[in-house]
LUMMIKOL-226943 format. One record per atom (N, C-alpha, C): x, y, z. Coordinates in steps of 0.02 Angstrom, whole numbers, plus 50000, padded with zeros to 5 digits. Example, Ala and Ser with C-alpha at 12.3 -4.5 7.8 and 13.67 -1.06 7.14 Angstrom:
<sites>
506604971650390/506154977550390/506604983550390/506424988850354/506844994750357/506455000250394/
</sites>
This chain:
<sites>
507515017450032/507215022150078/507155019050148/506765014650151/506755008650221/506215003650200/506544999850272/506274992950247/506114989750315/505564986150318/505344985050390/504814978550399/505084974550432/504224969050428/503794970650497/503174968350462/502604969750509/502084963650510/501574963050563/501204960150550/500494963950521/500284957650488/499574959650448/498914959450495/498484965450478/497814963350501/496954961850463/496584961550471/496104961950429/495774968050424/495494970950370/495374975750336/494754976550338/494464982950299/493784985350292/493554981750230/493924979350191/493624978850124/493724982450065/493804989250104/493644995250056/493984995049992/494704993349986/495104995449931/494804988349887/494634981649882/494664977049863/493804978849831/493284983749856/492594986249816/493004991449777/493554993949783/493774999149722/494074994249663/494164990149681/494504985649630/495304985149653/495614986949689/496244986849722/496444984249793/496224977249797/496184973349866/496774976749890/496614976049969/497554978249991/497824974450057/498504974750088/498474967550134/498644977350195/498364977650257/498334980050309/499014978950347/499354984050375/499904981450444/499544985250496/499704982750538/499614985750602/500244993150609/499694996450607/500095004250613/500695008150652/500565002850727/501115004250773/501505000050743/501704996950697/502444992950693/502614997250625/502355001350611/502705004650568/503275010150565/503755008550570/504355013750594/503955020750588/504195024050666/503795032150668/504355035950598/504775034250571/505115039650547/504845040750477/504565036650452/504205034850391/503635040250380/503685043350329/503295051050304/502585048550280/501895050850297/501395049350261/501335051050184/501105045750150/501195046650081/500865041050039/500995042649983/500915035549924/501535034049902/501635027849921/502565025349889/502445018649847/502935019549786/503115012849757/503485010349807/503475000849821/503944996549868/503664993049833/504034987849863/504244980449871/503954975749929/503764971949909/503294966549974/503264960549971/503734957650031/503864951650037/503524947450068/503104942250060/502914936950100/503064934950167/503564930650138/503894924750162/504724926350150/505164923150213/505814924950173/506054923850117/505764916350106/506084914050041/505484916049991/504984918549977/504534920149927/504924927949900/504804926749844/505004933149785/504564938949821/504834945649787/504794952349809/504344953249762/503704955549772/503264958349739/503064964549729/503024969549691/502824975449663/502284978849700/502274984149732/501514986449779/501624994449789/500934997349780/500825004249783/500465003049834/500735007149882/500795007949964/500205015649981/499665013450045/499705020950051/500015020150117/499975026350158/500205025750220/500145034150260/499525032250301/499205040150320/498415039650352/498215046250335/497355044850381/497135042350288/496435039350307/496095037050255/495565042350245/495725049350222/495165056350223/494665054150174/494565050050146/494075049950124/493515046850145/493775039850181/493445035050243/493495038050302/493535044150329/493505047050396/494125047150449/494695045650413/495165050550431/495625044450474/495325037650490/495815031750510/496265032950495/497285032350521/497655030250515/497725024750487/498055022350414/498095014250388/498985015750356/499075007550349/499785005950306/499385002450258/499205000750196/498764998350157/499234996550088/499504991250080/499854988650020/499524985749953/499394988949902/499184985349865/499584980249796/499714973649820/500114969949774/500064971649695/500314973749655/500284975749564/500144969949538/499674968149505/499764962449447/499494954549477/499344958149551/499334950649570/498894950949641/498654942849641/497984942649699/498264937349755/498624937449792/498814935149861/498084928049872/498554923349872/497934917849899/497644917449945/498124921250011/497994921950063/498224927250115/498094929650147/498164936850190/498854929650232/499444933750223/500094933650267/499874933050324/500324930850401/500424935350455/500904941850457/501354939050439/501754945250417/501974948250321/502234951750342/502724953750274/503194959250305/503694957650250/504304962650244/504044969750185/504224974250216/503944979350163/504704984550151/504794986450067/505574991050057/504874994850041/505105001950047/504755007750013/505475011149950/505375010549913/505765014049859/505825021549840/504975023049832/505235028649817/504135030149837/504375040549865/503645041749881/503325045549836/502855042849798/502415044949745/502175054549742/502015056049813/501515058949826/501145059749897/500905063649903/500745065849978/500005063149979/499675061950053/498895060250071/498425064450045/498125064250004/497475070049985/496835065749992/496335069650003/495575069350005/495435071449921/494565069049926/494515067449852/493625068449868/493505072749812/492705075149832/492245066049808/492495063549784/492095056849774/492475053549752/491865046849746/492345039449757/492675040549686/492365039149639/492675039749563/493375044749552/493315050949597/494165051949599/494725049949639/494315046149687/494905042449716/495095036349688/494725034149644/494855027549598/495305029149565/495145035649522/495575035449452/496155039049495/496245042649550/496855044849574/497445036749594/496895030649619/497275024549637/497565021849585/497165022749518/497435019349464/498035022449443/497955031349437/498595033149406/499445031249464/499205029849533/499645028749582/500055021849573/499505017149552/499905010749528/500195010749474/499845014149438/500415015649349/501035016749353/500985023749404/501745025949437/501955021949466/501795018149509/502165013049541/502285007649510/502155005349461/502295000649415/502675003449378/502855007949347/503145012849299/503935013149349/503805014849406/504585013849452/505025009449456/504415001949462/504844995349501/504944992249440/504544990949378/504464986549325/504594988249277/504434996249266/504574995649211/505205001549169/505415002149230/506105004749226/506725002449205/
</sites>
């Protein structure tokens, strides 16, 4: 679909109190052509570090008040350390931005998002 590196910034926290830490890009380096959504990709470190598995959002945050974010969350795995950059492939888009009358359905909506996205990259 595309593939683009960006640099990282620091975050609210928020996804990592849902139980789904996530690494932040800075929003203007995100190619404008790129559709708001939830996508399975791919997320690279480092050049030479392996491609890791990540359910992506990328849109306003309607449930946190409507911020614009790129918000990656790595599958299976806890980053030692927040990047400056990463390379990000988007594969394939899950699903469109929705709002969620409470936190507990936006949880279990994140969980079923990584399933799918794990279900795409891994376990296909």
């Amino acid at each position: 679909m595309s593939s683009f590196r960006a640099h990282t910034i620091g975050g609210s926290q928020r996804g990592k109190a849902l139980g789904f830490p996530t690494v932040n890009l800075r929003v203007e380096e995100v190619p404008q052509e790129i559709d708001e959504g939830i996508y399975a990709g791919w997320v690279q470190c480092n050049e030479d570090d392996e491609r890791l598995p990540a359910a992506i959002h990328y849109g306003p945050r309607l449930f946190h008040g409507n911020s614009v974010s790129f918000e990656i969350h790595v599958i299976d795995r806890v980053l030692p350390s927040l990047p400056a950059t990463v390379t990000v492939e988007l594969m394939e888009r899950i699903r469109p931005v929705q709002n969620f009358p409470y936190e507990a359905a936006l949880t279990a909506q994140i969980t079923q998002d990584v399933a799918r996205a794990r279900a795409i990259l891994i376990d296909a």
